[in-house]
C-alpha positions in Angstrom: 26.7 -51.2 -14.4 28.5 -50.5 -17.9 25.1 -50.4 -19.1 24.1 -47.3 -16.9 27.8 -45.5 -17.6 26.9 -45.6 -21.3 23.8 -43.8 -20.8 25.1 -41.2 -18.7 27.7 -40.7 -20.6 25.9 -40.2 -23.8 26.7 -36.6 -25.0 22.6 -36.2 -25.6 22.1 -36.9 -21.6 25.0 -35.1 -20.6 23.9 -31.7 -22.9 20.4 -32.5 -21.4 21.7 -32.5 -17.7 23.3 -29.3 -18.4 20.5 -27.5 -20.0 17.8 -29.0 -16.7 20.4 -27.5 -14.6 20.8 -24.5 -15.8 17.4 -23.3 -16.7 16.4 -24.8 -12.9 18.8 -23.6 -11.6 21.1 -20.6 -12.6 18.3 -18.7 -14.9 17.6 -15.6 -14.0 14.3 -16.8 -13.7 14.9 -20.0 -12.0 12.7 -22.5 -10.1 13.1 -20.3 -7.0 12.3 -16.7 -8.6 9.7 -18.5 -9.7 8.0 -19.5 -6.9 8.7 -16.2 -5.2 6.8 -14.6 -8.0 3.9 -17.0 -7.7 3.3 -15.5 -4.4 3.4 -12.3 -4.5 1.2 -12.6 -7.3 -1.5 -14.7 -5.3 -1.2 -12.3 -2.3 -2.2 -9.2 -4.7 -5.1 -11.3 -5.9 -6.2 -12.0 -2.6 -5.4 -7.9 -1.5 -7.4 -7.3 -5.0 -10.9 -9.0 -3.8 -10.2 -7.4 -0.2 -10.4 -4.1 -1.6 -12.9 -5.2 -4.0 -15.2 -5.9 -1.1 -14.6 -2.6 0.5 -15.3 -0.8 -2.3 -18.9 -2.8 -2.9 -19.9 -1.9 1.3 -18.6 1.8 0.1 -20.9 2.1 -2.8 -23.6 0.5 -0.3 -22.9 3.4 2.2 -22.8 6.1 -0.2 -25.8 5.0 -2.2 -27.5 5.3 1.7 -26.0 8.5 3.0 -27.0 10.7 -0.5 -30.5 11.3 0.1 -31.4 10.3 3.9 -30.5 13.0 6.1 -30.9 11.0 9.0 -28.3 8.6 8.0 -26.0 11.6 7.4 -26.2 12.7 11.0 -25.5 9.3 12.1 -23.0 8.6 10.2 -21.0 12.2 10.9 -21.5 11.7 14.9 -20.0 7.7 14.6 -16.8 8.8 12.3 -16.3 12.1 13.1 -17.6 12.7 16.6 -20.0 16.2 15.2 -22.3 16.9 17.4 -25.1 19.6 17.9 -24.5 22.7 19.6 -25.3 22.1 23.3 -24.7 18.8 23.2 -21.5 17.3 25.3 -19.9 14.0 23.8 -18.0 11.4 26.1 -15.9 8.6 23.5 -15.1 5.6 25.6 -12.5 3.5 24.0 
């Protein structure tokens, strides 16, 4: 038991105690900030490929609506509910 009080209370474990506990601890950027960070960092990267995706199946749709006219149409009357002059539209929800 002496043994183990000796090594604790060397002044090298003691100042190495300290220093775990505060840079773990009570850093500004500590274990917990940390983590936090970690996160939010992995939830952007995950929001990043989202809109990654979108923006690849938006290029698709552009690349299809710039020169077919037909496409056009369809896509007008599905987004934007256009229709032709004597035409009546009924949107069920």
């Amino acid at each position: 038991m002496k043994k183990v009080w000796k090594i604790i209370g060397n002044k090298y474990v003691i100042a190495t105690l300290v220093f775990a506990v505060l840079i773990l601890f009570l850093d500004e950027y500590n274990l917990m900030v940390t983590g936090r960070v970690k996160r939010q960092v992995d939830e952007l990267h995950a929001e990043e490929s989202a809109l990654r995706e979108a923006i690849t199946a938006d290029s698709l749709s552009n690349a299809n609506l710039r020169g077919n006219l037909d496409a056009i149409e369809h896509y007008g009357r599905e987004n934007y509910y256009m229709k032709r002059p004597n035409e009546d539209i009924f949107v069920i929800k």
